[in-house]
C-alpha positions as CSV (number, residue, x, y, z in Angstrom):
1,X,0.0,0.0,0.0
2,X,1.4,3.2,-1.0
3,X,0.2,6.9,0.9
4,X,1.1,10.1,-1.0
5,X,-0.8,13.2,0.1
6,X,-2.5,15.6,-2.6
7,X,0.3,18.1,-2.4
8,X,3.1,15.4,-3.3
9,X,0.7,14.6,-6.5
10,X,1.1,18.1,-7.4
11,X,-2.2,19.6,-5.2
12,X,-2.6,22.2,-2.3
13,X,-3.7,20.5,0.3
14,X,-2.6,17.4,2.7
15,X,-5.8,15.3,1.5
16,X,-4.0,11.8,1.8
17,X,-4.6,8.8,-1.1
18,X,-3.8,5.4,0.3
19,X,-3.6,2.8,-2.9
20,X,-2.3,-0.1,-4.2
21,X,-0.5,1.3,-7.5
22,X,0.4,4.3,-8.7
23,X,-2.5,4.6,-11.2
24,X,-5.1,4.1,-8.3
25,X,-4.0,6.9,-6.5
26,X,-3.6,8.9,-9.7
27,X,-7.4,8.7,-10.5
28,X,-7.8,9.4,-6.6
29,X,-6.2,12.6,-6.9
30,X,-8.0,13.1,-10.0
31,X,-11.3,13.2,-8.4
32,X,-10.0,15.0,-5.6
33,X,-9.4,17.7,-8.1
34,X,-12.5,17.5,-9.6
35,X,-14.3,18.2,-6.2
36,X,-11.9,21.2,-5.8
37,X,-12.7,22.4,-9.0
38,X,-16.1,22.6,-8.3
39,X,-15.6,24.4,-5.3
40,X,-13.7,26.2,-7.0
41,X,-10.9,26.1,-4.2
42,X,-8.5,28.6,-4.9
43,X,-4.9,27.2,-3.8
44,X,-6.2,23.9,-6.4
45,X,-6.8,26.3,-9.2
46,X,-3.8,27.3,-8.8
47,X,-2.0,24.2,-8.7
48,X,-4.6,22.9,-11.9
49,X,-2.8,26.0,-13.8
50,X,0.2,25.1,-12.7
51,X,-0.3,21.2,-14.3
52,X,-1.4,22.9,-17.1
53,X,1.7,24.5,-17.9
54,X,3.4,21.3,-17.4
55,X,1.5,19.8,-19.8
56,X,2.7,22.5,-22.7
57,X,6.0,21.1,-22.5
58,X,7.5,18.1,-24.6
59,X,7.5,14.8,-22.5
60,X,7.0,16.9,-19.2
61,X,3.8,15.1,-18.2
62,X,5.3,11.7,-18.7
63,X,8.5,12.6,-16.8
64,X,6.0,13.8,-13.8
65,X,3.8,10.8,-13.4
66,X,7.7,8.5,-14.1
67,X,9.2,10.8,-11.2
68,X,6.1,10.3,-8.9
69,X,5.7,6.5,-9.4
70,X,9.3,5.7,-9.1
71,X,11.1,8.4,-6.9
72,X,13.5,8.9,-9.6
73,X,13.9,12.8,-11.0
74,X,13.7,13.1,-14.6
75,X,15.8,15.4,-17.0
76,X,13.2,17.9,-17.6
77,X,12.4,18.6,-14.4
78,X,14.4,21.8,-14.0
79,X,12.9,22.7,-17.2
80,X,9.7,22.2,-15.7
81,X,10.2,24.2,-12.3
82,X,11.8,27.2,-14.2
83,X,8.9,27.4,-16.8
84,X,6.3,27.0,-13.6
85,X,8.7,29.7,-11.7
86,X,8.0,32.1,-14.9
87,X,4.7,31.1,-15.0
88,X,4.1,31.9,-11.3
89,X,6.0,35.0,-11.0
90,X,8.0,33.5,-8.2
C-alpha cells in the first residue's frame, strides 16, 4: 500500500490517497481535483494551472507521473520548475 498526500501529487492541500499502485492513486487525486474544482478552491486552481503549464512542455507530463511513481527525478524537471517559476511570478 502506498500513501502520497495531494500536495506530493502536485495539489494544495494534505488530503492523503492510500492505494495499491500508482495509477489508483492517480485517478484518486483526480477526483479530488474534480471536487476542488467545483468548489472552485483557490490554492487547487492554482496548482490545476500550474499542471497545465506542465503539460505545454515536450514529455514533461510523462517525466512527472515516471518521477512520482518511481522516486526517480527526470531530466526535464528543472525545465519544468523554471517554466512554472516564470509562470508563477515566483
Amino acid at each position: 500500500m502506498k500513501t502520497m498526500t495531494c500536495k506530493q501529487l502536485g495539489g494544495a492541500c494534505e488530503q492523503t490517497f492510500s492505494t495499491a499502485t500508482f495509477e489508483e492513486m492517480a485517478g484518486l487525486s483526480k477526483e479530488h481535483g474534480k471536487e476542488m474544482f467545483k468548489k472552485n478552491d483557490a490554492a487547487h486552481l492554482e496548482a490545476m494551472r500550474a499542471t497545465q503549464l506542465l503539460m505545454e512542455t515536450p514529455n514533461a507530463m510523462q517525466d512527472w507521473f515516471k518521477e512520482k511513481k518511481t522516486g526517480i527525478r527526470c531530466t526535464s524537471r528543472r525545465l519544468i520548475r523554471v517554466k512554472l517559476q516564470k509562470a508563477l511570478n515566483c
